[in-house]
C-alpha positions in Angstrom: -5.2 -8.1 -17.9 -3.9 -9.7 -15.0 -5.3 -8.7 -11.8 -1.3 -7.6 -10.5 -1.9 -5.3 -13.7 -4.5 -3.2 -12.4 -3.7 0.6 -12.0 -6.1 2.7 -10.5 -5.8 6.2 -11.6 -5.5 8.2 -8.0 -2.5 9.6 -8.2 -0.1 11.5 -10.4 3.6 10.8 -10.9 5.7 13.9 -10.0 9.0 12.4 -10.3 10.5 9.4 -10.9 14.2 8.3 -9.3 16.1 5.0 -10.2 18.9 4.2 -7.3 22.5 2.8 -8.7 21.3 -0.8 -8.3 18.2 0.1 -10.8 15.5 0.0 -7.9 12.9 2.8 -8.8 11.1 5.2 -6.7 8.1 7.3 -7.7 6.9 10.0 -6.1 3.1 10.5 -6.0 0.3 13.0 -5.1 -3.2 12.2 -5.2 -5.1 13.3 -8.2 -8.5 14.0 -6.3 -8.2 16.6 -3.1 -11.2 15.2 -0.2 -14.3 17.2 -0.8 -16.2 16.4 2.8 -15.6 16.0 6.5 -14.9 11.8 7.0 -17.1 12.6 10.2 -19.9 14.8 9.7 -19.8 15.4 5.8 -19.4 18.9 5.7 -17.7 20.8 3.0 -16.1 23.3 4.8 -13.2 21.6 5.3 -9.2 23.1 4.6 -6.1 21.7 3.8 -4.0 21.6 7.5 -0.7 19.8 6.4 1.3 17.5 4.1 2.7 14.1 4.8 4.9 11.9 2.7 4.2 7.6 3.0 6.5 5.3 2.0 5.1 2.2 0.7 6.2 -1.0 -1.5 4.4 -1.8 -4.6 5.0 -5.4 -6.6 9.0 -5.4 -8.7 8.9 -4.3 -12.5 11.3 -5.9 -14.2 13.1 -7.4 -11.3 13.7 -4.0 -9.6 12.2 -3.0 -6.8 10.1 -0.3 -6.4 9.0 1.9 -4.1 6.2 4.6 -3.7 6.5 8.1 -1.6 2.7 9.4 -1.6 2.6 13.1 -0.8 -0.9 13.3 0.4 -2.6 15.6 2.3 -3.7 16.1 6.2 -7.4 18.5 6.4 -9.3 19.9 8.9 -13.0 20.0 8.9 -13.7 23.6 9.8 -17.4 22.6 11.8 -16.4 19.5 13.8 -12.6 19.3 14.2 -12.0 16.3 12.7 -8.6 15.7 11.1 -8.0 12.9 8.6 -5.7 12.4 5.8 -6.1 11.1 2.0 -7.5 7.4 2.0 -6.7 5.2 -1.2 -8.7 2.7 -3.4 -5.0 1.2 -4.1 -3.6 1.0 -0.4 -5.2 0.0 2.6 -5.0 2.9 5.8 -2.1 1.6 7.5 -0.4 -0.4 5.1 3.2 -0.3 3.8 2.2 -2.4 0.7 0.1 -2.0 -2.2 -3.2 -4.3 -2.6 -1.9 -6.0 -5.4 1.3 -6.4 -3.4 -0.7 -7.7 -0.6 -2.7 -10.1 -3.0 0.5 -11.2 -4.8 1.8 -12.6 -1.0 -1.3 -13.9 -0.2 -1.5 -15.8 -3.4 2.0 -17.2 -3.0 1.4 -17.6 0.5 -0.7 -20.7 -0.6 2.3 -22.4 -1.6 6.1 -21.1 -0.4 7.0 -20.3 2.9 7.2 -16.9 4.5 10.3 -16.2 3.9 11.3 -17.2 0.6 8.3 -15.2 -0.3 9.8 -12.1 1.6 13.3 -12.7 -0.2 11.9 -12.8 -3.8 10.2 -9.2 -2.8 13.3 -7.9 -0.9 10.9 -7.2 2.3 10.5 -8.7 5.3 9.4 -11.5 6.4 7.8 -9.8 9.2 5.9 -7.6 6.3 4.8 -11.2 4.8 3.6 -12.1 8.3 1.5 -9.1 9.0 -0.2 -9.5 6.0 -4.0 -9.6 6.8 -4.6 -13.3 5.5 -8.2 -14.7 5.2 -9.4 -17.2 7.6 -9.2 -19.3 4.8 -6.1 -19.2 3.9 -5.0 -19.0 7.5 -6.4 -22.4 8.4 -4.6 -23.9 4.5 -1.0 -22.3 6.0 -1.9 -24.3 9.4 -2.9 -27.5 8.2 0.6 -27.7 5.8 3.0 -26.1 7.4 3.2 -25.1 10.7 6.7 -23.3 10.1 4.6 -20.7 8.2 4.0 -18.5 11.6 
């Protein structure tokens, strides 16, 4: 299986909703509620709100598609703390998937910016933002200095 392949079984697929140009949105909520305080690992912890995020995962079969997570906000009933779901699949304040993010960083290595953002129908200030290893920071600099 290739690694773009990978699905990591966090969430569960409430709905599903294709657009008239055949781009498909799914709408998600998280399989597994938090069980402890982020902060002080308590359990006694409540639910103390909903939030939706929208975020872009890699095209299926040239349509894009697009994810609305449902997760949850909580409250940790001992120390205050407020948090919301984190993900194995998405990184805290991303508005990609990591094998979105992985897929530009891998292409990165060899097409500009923005053709890459073209062929994903996102930005190219999305492509940009893209947390890039210093590795493949200093390749992008030493070809092409249109990159950034």
């Amino acid at each position: 299986m290739h690694i773009y392949e990978m699905q990591p079984e966090e969430f569960n697929i409430e709905d599903k909703k294709i657009d008239k140009v055949g781009n498909v949105t799914y709408i998600l909520r998280p399989i597994e509620p938090e069980k402890a305080c982020r902060s002080c690992g308590s359990v006694n912890i409540r639910k103390h709100g909903t939030y939706n995020r929208k975020v872009r995962d890699l095209p299926s079969f040239k349509a894009n598609v697009g994810l609305i997570i449902k997760g949850n906000r909580y409250l940790c009933k001992d120390c205050g703390n407020t948090w919301v779901n984190v993900y194995e699949s998405i990184d805290s304040d991303a508005k990609v998937t990591n094998r979105m993010r992985d897929y530009i960083r891998d292409k990165s290595l060899v097409l500009p910016f923005q053709n890459i953002a073209d062929e994903l129908s996102i930005s190219d200030t999305t492509v940009k933002n893209i947390d890039y290893p210093q590795k493949v920071v200093e390749n992008l600099l030493s070809h092409d200095r249109y990159f950034f």
